[in-house]
N, C-alpha and C positions, 0 to 999 in steps of 0.2 A: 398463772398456774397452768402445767401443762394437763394437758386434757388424756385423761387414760386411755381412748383410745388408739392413738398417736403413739406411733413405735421409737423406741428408745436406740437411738443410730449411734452405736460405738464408734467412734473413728481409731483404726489401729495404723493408718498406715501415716506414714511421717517422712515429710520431706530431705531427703540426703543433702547433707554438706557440699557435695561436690554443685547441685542442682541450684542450693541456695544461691552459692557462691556467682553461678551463673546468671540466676538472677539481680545480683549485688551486681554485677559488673555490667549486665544488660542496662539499667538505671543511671549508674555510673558514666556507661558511656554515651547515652542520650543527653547527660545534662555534656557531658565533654563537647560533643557535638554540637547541642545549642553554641555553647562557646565559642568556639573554635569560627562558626559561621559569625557571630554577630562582628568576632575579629576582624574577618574578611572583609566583611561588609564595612566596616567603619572605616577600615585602611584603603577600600575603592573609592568609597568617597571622601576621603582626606587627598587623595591622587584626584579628583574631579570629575570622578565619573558622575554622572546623573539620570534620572532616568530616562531622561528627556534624548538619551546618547544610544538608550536601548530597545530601538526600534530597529524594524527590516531593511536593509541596507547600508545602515548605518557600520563601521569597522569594530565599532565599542562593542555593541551586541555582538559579532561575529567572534572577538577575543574572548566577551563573555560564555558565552555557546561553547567553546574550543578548551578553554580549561572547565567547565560545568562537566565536558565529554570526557576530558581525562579521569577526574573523580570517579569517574563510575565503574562498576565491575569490568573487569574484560568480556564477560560474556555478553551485555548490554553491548560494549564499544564494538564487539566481532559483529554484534548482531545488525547495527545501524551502520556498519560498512559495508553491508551482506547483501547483494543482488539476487534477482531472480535465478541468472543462470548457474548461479551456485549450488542451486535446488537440483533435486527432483521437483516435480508437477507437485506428487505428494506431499512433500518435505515443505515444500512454498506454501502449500494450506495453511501450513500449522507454524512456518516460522514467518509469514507475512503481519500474522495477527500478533505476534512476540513483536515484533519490530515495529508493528505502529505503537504498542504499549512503551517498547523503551522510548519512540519520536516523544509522546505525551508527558512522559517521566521527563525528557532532557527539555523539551519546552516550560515544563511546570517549572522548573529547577530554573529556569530564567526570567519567568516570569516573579517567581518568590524572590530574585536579585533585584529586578526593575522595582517592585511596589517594596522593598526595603529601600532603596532609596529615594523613593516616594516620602516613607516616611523620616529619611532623617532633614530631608530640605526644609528650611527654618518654615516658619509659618508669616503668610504675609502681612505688612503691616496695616493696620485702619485705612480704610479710605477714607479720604475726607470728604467734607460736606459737598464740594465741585464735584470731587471724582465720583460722588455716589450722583449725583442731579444726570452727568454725565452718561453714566453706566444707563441710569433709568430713560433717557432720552432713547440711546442705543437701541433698547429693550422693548420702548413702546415702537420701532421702528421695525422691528420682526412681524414675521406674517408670523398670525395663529399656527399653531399647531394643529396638523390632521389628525381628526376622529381616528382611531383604530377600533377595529373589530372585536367581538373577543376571540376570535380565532387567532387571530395577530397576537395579542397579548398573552395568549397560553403557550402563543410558536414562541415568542420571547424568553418570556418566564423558564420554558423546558430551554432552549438554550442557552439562557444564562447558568440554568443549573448547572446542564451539562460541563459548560467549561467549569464552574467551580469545582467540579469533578476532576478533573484534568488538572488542574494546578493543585488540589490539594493533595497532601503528603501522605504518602502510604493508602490513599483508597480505594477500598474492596473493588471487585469488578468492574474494575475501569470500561473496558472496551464492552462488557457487556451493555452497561448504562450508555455509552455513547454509541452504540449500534442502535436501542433501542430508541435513545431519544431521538434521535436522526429522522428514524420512520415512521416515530409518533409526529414530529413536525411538519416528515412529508404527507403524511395523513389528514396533519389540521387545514393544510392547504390544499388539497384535493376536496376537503370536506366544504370550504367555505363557502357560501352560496355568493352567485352573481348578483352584483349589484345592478338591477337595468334602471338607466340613465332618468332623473327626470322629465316629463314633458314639458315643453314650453309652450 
């Protein structure tokens, strides 16, 4: 039951046809979109791409990288063609930091290719009972892993964020979050205290 103090909110105003419409097809063409990529995707790896193809220096990623660039606006493409001496001093302020947004945008967009074919590589089969005795022999044959700090493990943690910031699709203040995290990591390492050496 509504409480009588509590004001009675008329809604008079009503969304236009044309507005709706916008919205119907904004919807519309996000699922076209999903489509349209998963297409992509299925038919690079039906040709043999793999992920394993889409690392740095590799020719696969560079084709990959090269049509990711054509897809994208012109103004992104103008902007990651775009040198210093094209600026003003000014002008380079303010379109450096645009430019490193669209490098993040076109590497995100590469990295969302590589871990899609991640996921359509079959999964591997059982190992057997040798191959697992084996594996475990391997494994007691590793040195221990080194203690980290918790200063290490918060510099981690913030850059791990950080890139999932970077490859995810459409998120808020990118270059804000990644200037920030940078300085908070360079901070935890400045902050770390020295470790002096046991005696013997």
């Amino acid at each position: 039951m509504q409480n009588q103090d509590e004001p009675i909110v008329v809604q008079t105003m009503v969304i236009t046809v044309d507005t709706g419409k916008l919205l119907t097809t904004s919807v519309r063409s996000a699922y076209s979109t999903a489509k349209s990529r998963a297409t992509a995707y299925d038919a690079a790896y039906a040709e043999g791409v793999r992920a394993e193809m889409v690392v740095k220096g590799d020719p696969i990623r560079d084709q990959v990288k090269a049509f990711m660039l054509a897809g994208m606006p012109a103004s992104e493409r103008n902007l990651l063609d775009s040198k210093k001496e094209d600026y003003t001093e000014q002008e380079w302020d303010v379109k450096k930091v645009l430019k490193s947004s669209a490098a993040k945008d076109l590497g995100g967009l590469v990295s969302k290719f590589k871990k899609a074919m991640e996921r359509r590589a079959p999964v591997a089969p059982a190992t057997t009972e040798s191959e697992t005795e084996t594996e475990t022999n391997a494994e007691s044959e590793v040195e221990p892993e080194v203690d980290i700090t918790p200063y290490q493990a918060m510099a981690t943690a913030v850059g791990k964020f950080v890139e999932n910031v970077q490859e995810a699709e459409n998120s808020p203040n990118v270059v804000n979050i990644c200037e920030t995290g940078a300085a908070f990591i360079t901070s935890l390492t400045d902050l770390e205290p020295e470790v002096e050496p046991e005696a013997s």
